[in-house]
N, C-alpha and C positions, 0 to 999 in steps of 0.2 A: 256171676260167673257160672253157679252150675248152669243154670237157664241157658246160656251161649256155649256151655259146654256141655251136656248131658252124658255123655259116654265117657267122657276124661274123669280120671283120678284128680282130685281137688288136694292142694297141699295147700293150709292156710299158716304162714309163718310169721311170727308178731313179735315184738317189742314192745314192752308196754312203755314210752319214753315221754309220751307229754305231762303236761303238771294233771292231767285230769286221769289219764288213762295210768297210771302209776299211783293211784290211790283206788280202795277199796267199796268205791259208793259204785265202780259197776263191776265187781264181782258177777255177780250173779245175771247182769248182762251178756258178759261176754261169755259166761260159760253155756249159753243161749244162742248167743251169735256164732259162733264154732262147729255149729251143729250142720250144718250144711258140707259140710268141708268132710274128707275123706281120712284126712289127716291132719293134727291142727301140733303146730309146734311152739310153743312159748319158754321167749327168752327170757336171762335176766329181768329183773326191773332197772332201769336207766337210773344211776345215781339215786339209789334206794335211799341212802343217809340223810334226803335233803326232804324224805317225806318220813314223819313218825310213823313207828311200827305198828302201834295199833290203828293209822287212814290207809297203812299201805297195802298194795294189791298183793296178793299170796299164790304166788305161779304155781306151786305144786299143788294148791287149794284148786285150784282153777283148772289145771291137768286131771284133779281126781273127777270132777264137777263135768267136765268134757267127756272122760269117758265114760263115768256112770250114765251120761242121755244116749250113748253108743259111738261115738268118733274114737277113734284110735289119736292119742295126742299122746304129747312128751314134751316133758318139761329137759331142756339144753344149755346151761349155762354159760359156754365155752361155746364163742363162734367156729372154733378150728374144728371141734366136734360137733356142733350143728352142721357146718361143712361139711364132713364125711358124713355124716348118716343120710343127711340127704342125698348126697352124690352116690351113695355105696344104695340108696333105697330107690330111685327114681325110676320110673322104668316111661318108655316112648309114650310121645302121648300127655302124657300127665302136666299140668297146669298149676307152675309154683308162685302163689301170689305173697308176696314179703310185705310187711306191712309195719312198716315207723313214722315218725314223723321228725325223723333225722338219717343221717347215715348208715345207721344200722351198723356201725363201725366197719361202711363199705362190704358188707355184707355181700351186697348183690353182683357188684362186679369179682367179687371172691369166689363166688359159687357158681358165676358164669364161668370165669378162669378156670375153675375145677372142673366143672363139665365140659366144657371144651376138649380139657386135657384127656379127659375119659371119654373122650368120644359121642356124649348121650344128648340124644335130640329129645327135650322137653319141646 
């Protein structure tokens, strides 16, 4: 995405929800993978109780871990509030890629409906 996008603001927005990406063997993966991205946002872990605490992936681990290589990320637990920040931060232009491997609990058609309403041409 940057390579096709080079001049656009990158917003990388994620879930961790499959049985792999919801445990802790790629931490240190994904706080590598995010680096490209201009802003990297991470959700929840998707039914965290179904993975032990000590395999599970560690979102504000992985927020800190993102922005110490320099991305600006946030960690959002609350889709209604990941909705407003993004909708209240986007500006023209800019390239929002969502990334689950589920609904994202409709996530995406939530925050098209939002920005629609605000008017903003991502």
């Amino acid at each position: 995405v940057r390579l096709a996008y080079p001049q656009s603001r990158i917003w990388a927005i994620f879930e961790p929800r499959s049985w792999s990406s919801r445990r802790n063997v790629f931490q240190d993966a994904f706080s590598r993978s995010f680096g490209p991205a201009d802003i990297a946002i991470i959700a929840s872990v998707f039914e965290p109780e179904k993975v032990p605490e000590g395999h599970r992936l560690n979102p504000q681990a992985l927020v800190h871990d993102i922005q110490s290589a320099g991305t600006e990320a946030q960690y959002i637990d609350d889709h209604q509030k990941l909705i407003a920040f993004v909708s209240n931060e986007v500006k023209p232009g800019d390239k929002l890629i969502l990334m689950s491997n589920g609904s994202f609990d409709g996530l995406h058609e939530k925050l098209l409906a939002e920005l629609d309403r605000k008017d903003a041409k991502v």
